[in-house]
MARVEX-742143 format. One record per residue (C-alpha): z, x, y; residue in one letter. Coordinates in steps of 0.02 Angstrom, whole numbers. Example, Ala and Ser with C-alpha at 12.3 -4.5 7.8 and 13.67 -1.06 7.14 Angstrom:
<recs>
+--------+--------+--------+------+
:      z :      x :      y : nufi :
+--------+--------+--------+------+
:    390 :    615 :   -225 :    A :
:    357 :    684 :    -53 :    S :
+--------+--------+--------+------+
</recs>
This chain:
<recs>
+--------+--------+--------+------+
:      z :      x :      y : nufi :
+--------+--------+--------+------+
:      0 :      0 :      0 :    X :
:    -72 :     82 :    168 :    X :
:     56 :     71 :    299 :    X :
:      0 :      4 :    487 :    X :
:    -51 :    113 :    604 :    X :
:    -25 :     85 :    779 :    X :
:   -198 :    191 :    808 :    X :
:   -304 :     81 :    690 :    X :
:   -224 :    -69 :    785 :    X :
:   -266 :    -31 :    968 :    X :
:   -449 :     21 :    919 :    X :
:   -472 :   -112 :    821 :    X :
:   -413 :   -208 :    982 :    X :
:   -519 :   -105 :   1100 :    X :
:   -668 :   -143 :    999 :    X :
:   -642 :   -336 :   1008 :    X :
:   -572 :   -332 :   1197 :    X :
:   -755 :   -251 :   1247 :    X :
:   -855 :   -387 :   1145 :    X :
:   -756 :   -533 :   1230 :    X :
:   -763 :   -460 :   1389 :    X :
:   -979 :   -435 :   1354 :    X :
:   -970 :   -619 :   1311 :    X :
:  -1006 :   -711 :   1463 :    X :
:   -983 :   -903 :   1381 :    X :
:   -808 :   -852 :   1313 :    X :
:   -739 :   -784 :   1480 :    X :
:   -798 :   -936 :   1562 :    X :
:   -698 :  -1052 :   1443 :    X :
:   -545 :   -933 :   1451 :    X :
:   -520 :   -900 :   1624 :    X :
:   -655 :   -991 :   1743 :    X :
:   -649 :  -1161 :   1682 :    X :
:   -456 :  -1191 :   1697 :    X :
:   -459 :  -1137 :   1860 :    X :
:   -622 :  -1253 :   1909 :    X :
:   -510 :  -1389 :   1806 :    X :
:   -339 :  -1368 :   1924 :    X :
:   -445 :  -1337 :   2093 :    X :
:   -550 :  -1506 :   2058 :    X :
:   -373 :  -1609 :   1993 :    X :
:   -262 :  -1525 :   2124 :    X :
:   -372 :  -1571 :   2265 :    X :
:   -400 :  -1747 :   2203 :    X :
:   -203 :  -1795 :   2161 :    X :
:   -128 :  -1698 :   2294 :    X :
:   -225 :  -1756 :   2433 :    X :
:   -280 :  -1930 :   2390 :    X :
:   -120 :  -2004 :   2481 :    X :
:   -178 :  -1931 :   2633 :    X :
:   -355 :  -2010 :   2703 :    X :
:   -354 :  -2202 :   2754 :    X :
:   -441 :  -2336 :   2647 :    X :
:   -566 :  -2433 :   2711 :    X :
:   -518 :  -2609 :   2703 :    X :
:   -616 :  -2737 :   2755 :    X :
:   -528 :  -2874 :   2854 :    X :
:   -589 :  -3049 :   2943 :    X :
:   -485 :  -3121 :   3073 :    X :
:   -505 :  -3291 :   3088 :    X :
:   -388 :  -3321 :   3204 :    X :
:   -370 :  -3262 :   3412 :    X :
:   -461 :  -3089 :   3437 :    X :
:   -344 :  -3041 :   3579 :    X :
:   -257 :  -2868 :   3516 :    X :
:    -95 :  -2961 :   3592 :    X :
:    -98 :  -3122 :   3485 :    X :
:     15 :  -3117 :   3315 :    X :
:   -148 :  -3094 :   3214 :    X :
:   -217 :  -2953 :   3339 :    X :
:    -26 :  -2873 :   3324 :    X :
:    -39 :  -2889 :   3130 :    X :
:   -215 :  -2791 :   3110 :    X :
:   -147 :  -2662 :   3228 :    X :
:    -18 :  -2631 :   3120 :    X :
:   -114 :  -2637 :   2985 :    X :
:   -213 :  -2464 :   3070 :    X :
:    -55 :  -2389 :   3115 :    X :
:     27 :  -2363 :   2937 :    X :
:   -115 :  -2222 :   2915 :    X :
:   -126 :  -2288 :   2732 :    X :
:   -252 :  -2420 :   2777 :    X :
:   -422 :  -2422 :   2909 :    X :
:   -468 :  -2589 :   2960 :    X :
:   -649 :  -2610 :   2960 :    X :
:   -698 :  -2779 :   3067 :    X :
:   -798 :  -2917 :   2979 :    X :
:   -887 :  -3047 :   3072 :    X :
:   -826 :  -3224 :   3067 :    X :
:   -983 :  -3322 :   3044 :    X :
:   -990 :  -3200 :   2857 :    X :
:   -927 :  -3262 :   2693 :    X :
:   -771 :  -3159 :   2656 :    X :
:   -782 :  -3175 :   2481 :    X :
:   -979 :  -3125 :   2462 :    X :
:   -980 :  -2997 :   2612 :    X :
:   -835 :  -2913 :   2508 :    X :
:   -958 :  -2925 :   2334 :    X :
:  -1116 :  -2879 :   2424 :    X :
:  -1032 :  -2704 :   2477 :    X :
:   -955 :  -2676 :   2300 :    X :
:   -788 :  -2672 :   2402 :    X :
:   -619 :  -2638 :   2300 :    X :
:   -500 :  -2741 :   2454 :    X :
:   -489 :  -2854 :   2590 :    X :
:   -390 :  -2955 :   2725 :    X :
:   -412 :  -3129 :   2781 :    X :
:   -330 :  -3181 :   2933 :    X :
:   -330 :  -3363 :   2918 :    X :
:   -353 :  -3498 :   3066 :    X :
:   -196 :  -3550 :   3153 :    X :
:   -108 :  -3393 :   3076 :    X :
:    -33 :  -3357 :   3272 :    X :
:     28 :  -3541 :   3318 :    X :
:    114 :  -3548 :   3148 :    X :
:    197 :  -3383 :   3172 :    X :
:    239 :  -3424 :   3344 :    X :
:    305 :  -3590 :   3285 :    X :
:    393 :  -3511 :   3151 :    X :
:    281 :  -3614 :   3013 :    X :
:    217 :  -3550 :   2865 :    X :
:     68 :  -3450 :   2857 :    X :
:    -24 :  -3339 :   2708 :    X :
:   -102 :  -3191 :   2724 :    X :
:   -247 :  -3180 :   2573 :    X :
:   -272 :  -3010 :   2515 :    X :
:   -430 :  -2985 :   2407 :    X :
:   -421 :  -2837 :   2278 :    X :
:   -489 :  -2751 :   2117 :    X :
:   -342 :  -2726 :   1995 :    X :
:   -453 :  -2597 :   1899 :    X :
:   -451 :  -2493 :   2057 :    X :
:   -315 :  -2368 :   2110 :    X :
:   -326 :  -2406 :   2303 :    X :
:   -279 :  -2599 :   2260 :    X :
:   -102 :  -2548 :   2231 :    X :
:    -68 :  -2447 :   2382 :    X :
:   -150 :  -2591 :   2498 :    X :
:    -48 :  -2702 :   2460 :    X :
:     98 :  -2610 :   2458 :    X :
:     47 :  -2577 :   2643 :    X :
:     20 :  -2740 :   2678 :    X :
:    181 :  -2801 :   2611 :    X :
:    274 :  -2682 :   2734 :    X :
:    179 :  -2742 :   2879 :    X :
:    208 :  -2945 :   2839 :    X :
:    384 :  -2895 :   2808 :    X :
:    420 :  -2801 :   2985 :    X :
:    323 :  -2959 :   3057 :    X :
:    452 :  -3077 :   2961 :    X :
:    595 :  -2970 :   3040 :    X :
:    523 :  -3001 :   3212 :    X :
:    531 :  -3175 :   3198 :    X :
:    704 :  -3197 :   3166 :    X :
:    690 :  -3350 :   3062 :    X :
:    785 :  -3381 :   2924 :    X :
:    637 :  -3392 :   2792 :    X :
:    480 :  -3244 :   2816 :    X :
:    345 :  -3355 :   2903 :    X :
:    224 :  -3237 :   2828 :    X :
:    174 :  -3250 :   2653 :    X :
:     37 :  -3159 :   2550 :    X :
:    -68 :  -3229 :   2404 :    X :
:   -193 :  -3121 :   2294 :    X :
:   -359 :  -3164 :   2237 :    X :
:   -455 :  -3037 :   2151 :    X :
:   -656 :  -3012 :   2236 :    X :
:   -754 :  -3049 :   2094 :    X :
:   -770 :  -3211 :   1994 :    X :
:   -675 :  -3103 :   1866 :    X :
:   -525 :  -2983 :   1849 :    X :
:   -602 :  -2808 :   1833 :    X :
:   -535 :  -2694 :   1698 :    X :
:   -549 :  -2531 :   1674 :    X :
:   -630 :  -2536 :   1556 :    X :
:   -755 :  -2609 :   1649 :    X :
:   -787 :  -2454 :   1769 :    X :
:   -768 :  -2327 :   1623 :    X :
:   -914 :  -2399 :   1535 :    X :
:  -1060 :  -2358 :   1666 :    X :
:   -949 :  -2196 :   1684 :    X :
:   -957 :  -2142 :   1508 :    X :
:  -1137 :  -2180 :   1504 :    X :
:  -1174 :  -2077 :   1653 :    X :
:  -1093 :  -1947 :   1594 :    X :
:  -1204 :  -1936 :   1431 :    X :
:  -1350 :  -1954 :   1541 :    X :
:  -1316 :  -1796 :   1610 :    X :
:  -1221 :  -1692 :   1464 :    X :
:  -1356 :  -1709 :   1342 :    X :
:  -1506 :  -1654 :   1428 :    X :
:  -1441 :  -1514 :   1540 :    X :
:  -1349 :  -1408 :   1405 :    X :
:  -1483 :  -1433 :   1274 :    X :
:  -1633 :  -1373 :   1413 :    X :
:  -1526 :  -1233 :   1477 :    X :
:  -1500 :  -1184 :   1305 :    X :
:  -1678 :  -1211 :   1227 :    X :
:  -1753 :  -1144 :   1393 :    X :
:  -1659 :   -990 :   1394 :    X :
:  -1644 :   -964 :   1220 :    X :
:  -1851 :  -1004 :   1196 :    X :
:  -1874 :   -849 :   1362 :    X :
:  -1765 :   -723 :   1243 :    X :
:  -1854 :   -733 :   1087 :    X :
:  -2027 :   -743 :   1155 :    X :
:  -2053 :   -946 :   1097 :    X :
:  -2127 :  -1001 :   1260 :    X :
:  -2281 :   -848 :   1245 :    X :
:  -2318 :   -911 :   1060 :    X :
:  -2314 :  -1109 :   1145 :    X :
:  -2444 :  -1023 :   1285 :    X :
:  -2568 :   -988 :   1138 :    X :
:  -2577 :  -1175 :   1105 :    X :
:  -2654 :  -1309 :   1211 :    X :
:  -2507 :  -1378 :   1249 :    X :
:  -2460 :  -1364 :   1450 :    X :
:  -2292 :  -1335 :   1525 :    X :
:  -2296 :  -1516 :   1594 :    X :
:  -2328 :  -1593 :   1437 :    X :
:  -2200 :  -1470 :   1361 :    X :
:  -2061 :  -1519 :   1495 :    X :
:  -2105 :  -1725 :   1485 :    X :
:  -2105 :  -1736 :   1310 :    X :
:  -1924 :  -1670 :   1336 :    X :
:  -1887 :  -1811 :   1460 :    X :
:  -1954 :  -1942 :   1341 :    X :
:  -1853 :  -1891 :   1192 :    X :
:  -1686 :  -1884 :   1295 :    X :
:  -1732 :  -2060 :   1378 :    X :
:  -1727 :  -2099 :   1201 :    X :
:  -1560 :  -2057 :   1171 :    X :
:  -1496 :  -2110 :   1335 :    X :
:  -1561 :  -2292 :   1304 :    X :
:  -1469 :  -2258 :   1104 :    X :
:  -1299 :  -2216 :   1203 :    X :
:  -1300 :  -2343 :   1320 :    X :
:  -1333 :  -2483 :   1190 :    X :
:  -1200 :  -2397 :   1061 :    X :
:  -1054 :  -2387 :   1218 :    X :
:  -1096 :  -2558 :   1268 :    X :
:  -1049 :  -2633 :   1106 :    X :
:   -897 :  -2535 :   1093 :    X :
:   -840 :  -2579 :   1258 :    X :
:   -866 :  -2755 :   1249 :    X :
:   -842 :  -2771 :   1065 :    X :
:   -691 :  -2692 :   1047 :    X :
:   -609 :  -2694 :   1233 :    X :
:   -684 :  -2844 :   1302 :    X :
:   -777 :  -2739 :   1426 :    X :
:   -837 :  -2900 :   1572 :    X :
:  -1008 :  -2796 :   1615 :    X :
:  -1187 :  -2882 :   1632 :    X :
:  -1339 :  -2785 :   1543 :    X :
:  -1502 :  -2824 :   1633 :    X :
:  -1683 :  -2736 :   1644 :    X :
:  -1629 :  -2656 :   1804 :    X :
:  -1501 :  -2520 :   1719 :    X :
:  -1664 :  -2451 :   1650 :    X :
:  -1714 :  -2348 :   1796 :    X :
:  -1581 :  -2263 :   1779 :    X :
:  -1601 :  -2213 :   1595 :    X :
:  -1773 :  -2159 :   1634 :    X :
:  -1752 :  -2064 :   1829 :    X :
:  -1571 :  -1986 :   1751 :    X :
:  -1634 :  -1898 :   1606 :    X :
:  -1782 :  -1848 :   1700 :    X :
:  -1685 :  -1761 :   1834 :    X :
:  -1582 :  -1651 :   1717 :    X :
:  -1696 :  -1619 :   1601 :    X :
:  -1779 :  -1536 :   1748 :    X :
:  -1622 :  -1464 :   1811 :    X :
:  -1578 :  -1382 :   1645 :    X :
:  -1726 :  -1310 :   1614 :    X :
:  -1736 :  -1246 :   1801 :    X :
:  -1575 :  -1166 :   1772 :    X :
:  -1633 :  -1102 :   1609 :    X :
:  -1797 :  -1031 :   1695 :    X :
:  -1712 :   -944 :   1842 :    X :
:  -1567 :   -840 :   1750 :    X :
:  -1594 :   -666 :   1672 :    X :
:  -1509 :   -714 :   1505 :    X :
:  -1438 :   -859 :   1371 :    X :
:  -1271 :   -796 :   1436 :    X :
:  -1286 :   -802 :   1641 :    X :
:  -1394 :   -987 :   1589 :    X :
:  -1231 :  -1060 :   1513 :    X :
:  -1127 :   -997 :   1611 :    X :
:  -1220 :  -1066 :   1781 :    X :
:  -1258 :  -1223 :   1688 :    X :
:  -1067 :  -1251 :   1670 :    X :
:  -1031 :  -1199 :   1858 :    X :
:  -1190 :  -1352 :   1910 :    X :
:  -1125 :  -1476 :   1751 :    X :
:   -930 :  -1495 :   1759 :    X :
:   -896 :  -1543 :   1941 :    X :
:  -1020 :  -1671 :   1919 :    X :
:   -912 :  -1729 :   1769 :    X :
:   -759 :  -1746 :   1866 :    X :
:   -802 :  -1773 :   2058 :    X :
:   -957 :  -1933 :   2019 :    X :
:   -836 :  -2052 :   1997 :    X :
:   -853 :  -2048 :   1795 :    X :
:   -656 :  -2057 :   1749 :    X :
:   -581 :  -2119 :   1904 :    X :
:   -658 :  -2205 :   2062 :    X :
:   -727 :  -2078 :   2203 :    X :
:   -639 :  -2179 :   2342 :    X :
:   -475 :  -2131 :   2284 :    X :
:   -515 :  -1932 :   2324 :    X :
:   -485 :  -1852 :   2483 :    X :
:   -643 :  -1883 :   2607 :    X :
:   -704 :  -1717 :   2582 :    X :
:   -730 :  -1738 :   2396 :    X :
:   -814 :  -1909 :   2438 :    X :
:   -914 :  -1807 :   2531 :    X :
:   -977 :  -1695 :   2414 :    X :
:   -992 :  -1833 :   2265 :    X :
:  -1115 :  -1891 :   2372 :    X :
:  -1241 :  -1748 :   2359 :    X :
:  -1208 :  -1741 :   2186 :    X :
:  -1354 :  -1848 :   2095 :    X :
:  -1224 :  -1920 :   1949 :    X :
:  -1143 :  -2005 :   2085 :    X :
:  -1306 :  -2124 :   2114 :    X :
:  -1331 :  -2114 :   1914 :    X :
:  -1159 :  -2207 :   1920 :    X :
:  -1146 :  -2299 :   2052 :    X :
:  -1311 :  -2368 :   2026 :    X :
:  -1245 :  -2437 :   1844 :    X :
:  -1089 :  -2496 :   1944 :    X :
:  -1204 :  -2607 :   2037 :    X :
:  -1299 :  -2667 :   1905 :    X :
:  -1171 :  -2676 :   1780 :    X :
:  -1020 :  -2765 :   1889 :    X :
:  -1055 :  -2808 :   2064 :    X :
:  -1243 :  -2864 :   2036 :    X :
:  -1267 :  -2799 :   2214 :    X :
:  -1467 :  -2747 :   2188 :    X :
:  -1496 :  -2686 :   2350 :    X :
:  -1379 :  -2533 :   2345 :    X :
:  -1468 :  -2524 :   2171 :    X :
:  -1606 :  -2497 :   2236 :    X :
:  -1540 :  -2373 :   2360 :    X :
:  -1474 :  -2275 :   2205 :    X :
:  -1634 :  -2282 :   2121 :    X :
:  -1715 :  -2201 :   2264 :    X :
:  -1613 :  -2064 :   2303 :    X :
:  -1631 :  -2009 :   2096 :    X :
:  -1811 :  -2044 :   2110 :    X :
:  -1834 :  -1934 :   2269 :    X :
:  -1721 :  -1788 :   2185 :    X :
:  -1806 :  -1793 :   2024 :    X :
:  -1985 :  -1776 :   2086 :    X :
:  -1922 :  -1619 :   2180 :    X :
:  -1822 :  -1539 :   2036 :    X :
:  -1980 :  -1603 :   1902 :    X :
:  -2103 :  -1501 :   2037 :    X :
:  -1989 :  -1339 :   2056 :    X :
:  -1972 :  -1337 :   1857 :    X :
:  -2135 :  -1335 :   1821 :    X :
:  -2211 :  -1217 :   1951 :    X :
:  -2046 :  -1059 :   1908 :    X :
:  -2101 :  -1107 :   1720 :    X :
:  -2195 :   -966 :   1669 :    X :
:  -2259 :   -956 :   1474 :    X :
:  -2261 :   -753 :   1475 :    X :
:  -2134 :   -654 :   1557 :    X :
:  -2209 :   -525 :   1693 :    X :
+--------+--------+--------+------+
</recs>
């Protein structure tokens, strides 16, 4: 029996330390990718208490800022939780509030000063999404502000009462949400780590010059790609959508208009991958730049959790992030049925895709110089 030698050890540990350190995929995993993980959670948790929500509130009652109702929408600004953003009277609350795929709201209703003056009693109606984060912390804000009001007015029963009603025709779950999240996400996953793979991978072993003695062309090369991951994208979204209504009771609608974005997704990172794959010097640098592009996409596109309940600069940034519009496009197909931001949606993919398809295609080079 050999006994163990402290030498053999420390080469032996040498010897791996050097490969791990040449392997560019593992050091990512080990050491970049945590950090990427607590950067993108830290900002969104610790700072997501800070920035105002948008709430959208109709005052029926006297515009003068010194009525009761012009008092309680002040107030509502001051708490720095909530920013009131004015909706016309002659609107219907309840379908201006559906149309913008809102997640709260404030109705101010007729008469709400001369009962509070009179010391009568008057509700508030606070419109909300109980599968959205922000829902909570409105009406906790709310709350306070009725309450100070009801300890103004000295009477001995709160003249100021708030009921709930939820914006859609249904309660949203979250379920609901996670479903056009989820199927975003494989939208993206799918395609852009197989192309940066197989483009990379194909560069290194000389694939793409045997493909350049065929007749085939790099745009036939690069669509048939697109078609076969449309393919699977249409496959994923079917197979989640029975889960999540099967099985969780998921409330979302399918309709003709989520395929746009099964089509104009795929395309775009299908082309992204195998840009990324094109560009780099090597399967390692592709994987690693490919994760870099991929995972805050993943986490900042509103996939997991909503993108309103970030701090405003991450908002900011989702929104020059094309999974966002991949997502909220199937939001507003899937639950609010609000076409025209849709169709927004669809547009800013189709725009970004074209330009990404183009740049793909013309770096694409068969041979290496």
């Amino acid at each position: 029996m050999r006994l163990a030698s402290l030498r053999r050890t420390l080469s032996d540990l040498k010897l791996f330390g050097r490969g791990f350190l040449r392997n560019k995929i593992g050091l990512f995993f080990s050491l970049v990718f945590p950090i990427i993980l607590i950067l993108l959670f830290g900002s969104i948790f610790s700072g997501s208490g800070t920035n105002p929500i948008q709430v959208y509130v109709q005052n029926r009652d006297s515009p003068a800022p010194t009525s009761p109702s012009g008092l309680f929408i002040r107030q509502l600004n001051q708490t720095n939780v909530i920013q009131v953003v004015p909706v016309d009277n002659s609107t219907d609350f309840s379908q201006y509030l559906l149309s913008h795929s809102a997640a709260n709201g404030i109705l101010v209703p007729q008469g709400f000063s001369a009962n509070y003056a009179a010391k009568n009693r008057v509700n508030v109606t606070i419109y909300t999404n109980p599968a959205d984060a922000t829902s909570g912390i409105v009406i906790g804000a709310t709350n306070g502000v009725i309450n100070g009001l009801n300890l103004q007015s000295a009477g001995a029963n709160p003249v100021i009462g708030l009921q709930k009603q939820t914006i859609a025709s249904q309660s949203f779950k979250y379920i609901d949400f996670l479903v056009p999240g989820l199927v975003g996400f494989t939208v993206l996953t799918s395609p852009m780590f197989s192309l940066v793979n197989i483009s990379s991978e194909y560069k290194k072993r000389k694939l793409f010059k045997q493909l350049s003695l065929t007749p085939l062309t790099k745009g036939e090369w690069l669509t048939s790609k697109v078609i076969w991951y449309t393919i699977l994208s249409i496959l994923s979204f079917l197979l989640m959508t029975v889960v999540g209504i099967g099985l969780f009771g998921a409330h979302i609608g399918i309709s003709a208009l989520i395929l746009p974005f099964l089509v104009i997704g795929p395309l775009f990172f299908v082309s992204l991958g195998m840009l990324v794959g094109t560009v780099t010097k090597s399967v390692e640098s592709a994987a690693v730049v490919g994760n870099l592009i991929t995972f805050p996409m993943m986490f900042l596109s509103g996939t997991f959790f909503p993108v309103n309940t970030m701090p405003q600069y991450l908002q900011n940034f989702a929104h020059v992030l094309p999974l966002f519009y991949v997502i909220d496009g199937l939001n507003q197909v899937m639950i609010y049925s609000n076409i025209s931001q849709m169709l927004y949606d669809v547009a800013v993919l189709l725009a970004g895709a074209a330009v990404v398809f183009v740049l793909a295609v013309s770096l694409f080079k068969w041979r290496e110089d």
